[in-house]
C-alpha positions in Angstrom: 0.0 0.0 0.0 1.2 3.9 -0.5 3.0 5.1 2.4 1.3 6.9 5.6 1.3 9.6 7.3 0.8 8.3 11.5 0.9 9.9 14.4 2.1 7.5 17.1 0.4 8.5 20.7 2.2 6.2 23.6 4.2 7.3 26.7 6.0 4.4 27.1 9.8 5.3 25.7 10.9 2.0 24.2 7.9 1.1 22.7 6.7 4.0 21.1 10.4 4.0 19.7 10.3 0.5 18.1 7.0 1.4 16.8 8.1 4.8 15.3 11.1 2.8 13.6 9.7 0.0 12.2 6.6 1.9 10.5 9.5 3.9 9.7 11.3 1.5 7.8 8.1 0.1 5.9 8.3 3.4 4.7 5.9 5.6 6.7 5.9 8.9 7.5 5.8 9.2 11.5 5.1 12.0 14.0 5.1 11.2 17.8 3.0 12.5 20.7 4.0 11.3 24.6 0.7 12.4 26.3 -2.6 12.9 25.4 -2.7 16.6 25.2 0.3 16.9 22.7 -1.3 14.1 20.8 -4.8 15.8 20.0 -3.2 18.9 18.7 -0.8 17.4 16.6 -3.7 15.2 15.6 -6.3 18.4 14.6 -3.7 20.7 13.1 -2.3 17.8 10.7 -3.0 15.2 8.1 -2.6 12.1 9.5 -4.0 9.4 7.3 -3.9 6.9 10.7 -3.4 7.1 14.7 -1.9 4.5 17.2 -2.9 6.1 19.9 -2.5 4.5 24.1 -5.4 4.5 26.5 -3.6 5.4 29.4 -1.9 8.6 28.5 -0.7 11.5 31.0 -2.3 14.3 29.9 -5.4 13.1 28.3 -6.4 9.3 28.3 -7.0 7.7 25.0 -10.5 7.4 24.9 -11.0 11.4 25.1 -8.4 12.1 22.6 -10.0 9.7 20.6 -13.7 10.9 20.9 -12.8 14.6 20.6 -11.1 14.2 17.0 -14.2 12.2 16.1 -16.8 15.6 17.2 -14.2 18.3 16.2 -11.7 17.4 14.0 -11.9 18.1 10.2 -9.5 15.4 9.0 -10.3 11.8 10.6 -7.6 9.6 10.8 -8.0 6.1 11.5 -7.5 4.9 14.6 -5.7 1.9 15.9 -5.8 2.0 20.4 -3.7 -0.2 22.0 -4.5 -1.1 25.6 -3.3 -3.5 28.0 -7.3 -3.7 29.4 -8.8 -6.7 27.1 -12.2 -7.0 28.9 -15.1 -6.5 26.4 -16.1 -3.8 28.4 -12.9 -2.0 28.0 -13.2 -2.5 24.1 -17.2 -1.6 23.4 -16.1 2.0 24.8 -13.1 2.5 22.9 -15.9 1.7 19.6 -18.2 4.0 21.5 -15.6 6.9 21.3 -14.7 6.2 17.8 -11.6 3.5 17.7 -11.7 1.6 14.5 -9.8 -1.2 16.0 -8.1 -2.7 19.0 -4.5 -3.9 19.8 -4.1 -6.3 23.3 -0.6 -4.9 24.2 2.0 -7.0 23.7 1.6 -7.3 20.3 3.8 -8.2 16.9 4.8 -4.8 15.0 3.8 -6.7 12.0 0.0 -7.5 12.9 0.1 -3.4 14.4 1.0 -2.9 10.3 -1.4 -5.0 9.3 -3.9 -3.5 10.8 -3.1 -0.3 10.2 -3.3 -0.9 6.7 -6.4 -2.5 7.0 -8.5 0.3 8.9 -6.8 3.2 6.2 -8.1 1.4 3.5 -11.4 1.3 4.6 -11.4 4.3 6.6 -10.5 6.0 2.5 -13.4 4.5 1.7 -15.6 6.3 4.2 -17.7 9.6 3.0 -17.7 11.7 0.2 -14.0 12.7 -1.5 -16.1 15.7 -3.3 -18.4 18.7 -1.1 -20.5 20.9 -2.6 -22.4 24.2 -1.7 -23.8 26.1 -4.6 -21.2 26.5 -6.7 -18.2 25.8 -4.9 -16.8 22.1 -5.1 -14.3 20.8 -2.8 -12.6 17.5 -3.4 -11.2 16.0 -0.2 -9.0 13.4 -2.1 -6.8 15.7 -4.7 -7.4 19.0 -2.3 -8.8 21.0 -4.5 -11.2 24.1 -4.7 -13.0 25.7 -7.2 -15.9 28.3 -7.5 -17.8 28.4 -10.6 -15.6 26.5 -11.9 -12.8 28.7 -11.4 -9.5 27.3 -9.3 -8.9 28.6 -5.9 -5.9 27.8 -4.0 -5.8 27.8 -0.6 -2.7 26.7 2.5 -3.4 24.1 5.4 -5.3 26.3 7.6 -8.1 27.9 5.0 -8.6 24.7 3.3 -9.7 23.0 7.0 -11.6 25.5 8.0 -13.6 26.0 4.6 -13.9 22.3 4.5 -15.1 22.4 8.3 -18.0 25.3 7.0 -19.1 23.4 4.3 -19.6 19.5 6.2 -21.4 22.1 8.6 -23.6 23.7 5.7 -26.1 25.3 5.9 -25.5 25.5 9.6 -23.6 27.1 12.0 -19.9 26.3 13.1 -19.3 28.1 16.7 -16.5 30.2 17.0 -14.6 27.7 19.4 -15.2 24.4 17.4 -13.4 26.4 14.4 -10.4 27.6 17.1 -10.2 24.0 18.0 -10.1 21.9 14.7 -7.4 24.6 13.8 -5.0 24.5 17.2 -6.3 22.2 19.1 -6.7 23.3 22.8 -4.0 26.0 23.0 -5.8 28.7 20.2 -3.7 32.2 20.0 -5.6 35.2 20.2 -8.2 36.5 18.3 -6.3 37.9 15.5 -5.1 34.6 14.1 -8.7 33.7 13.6 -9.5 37.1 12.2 -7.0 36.6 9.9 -7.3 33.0 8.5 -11.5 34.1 7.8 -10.1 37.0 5.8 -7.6 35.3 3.7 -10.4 32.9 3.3 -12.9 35.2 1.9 -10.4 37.0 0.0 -9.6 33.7 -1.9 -12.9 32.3 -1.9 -15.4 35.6 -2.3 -13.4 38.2 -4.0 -14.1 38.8 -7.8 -17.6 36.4 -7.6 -21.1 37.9 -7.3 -21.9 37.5 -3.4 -20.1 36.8 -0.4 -20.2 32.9 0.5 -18.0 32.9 4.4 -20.5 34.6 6.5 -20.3 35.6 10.1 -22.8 35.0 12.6 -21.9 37.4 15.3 -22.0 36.0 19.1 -22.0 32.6 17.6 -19.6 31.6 14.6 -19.2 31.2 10.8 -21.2 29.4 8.4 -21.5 29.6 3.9 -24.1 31.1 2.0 -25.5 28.7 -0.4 -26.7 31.4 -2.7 -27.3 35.2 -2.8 -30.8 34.3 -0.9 -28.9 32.8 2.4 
């Protein structure tokens, strides 16, 4: 299969490190996290195509990092818990939060691939790879935008948070989920915001016939359809 991008999420030293290096060497790309806290921002303010992510984690257990990236997060990564708790139980709320699968710690770095590769296939296979609201067209897969058929290029930040507003369409995204699927828990200040929606509207409104990134003030951002909305 293509290589990966995976975030490994484990505070155990030596094992995260044999993990990191043998992905590694089956030619994955690999970013590490040591608690649970560092591990949900890398996870929201990056593409990770997959996650083997600990339940007990300093920080943050598992199971919340886990369930927060499935209500906030823009990109989903698969996700692939390890756990030394094997009781049903233990497993039915690691589904409930949003794990794809399970690994019973110890474990054999090839079945960890295995599965891995297993749970990105499908989890590709999940959802639309094209969004749509009037006019503008998103594709997921090849990151592309256009309006009216015209291109629009946009960096990281403005293409998750106009793919965030338009999953959301026609409703409203609240100021903090859009702080949060962009940093994570530690937003800056206002400003940052202020500036991503206005290089986002300058790429997205300027030159076409109305405004599509609206605010909703007290509450958030959503898109305008059409010239009605």
């Amino acid at each position: 299969m293509p290589p990966l991008k995976v975030l490994v999420v484990e505070d155990h030293h030596d094992l995260a490190e044999n993990i990191c290096d043998y992905l590694e060497s089956c030619g994955h790309v690999v970013d590490y996290a040591a608690d649970g806290v560092a591990g949900l921002h890398l996870s929201v303010t990056n593409n990770y195509d997959a996650m083997v992510l600990d339940v007990m984690l300093p920080g943050m257990d598992g199971l919340e990092v886990c369930s927060r990236i499935r209500k906030t997060s823009v990109v989903q990564p698969a996700i692939l818990m390890l756990t030394a708790l094997d009781t049903l139980q233990d497993k039915l709320s690691g589904f409930d939060a949003g794990v794809d699968d399970y690994l019973v710690k110890p474990f054999a770095l090839e079945e960890l691939s295995a599965r891995l590769s297993a749970i990105t296939a499908r989890n590709r296979g999940r959802g639309p790879s094209s969004l749509s609201v009037g006019t503008l067209v998103m594709d997921t897969g090849r990151r592309s935008v256009t309006r009216e058929g015209v291109p629009i290029k946009l960096n990281r930040a403005c293409f998750q948070l106009l793919r965030l507003l338009m999953e959301a369409y026609p409703n409203v995204v609240p100021r903090t989920d859009v702080e949060f699927s962009l940093w994570g828990e530690d937003p800056p200040d206002s400003d940052s915001l202020r500036s991503h929606i206005y290089k986002l509207r300058c790429k997205v409104d300027k030159g076409f016939s109305y405004p599509m990134i609206q605010t909703v003030y007290g509450v958030g951002f959503k898109l305008a359809g059409n010239n009605e909305d």
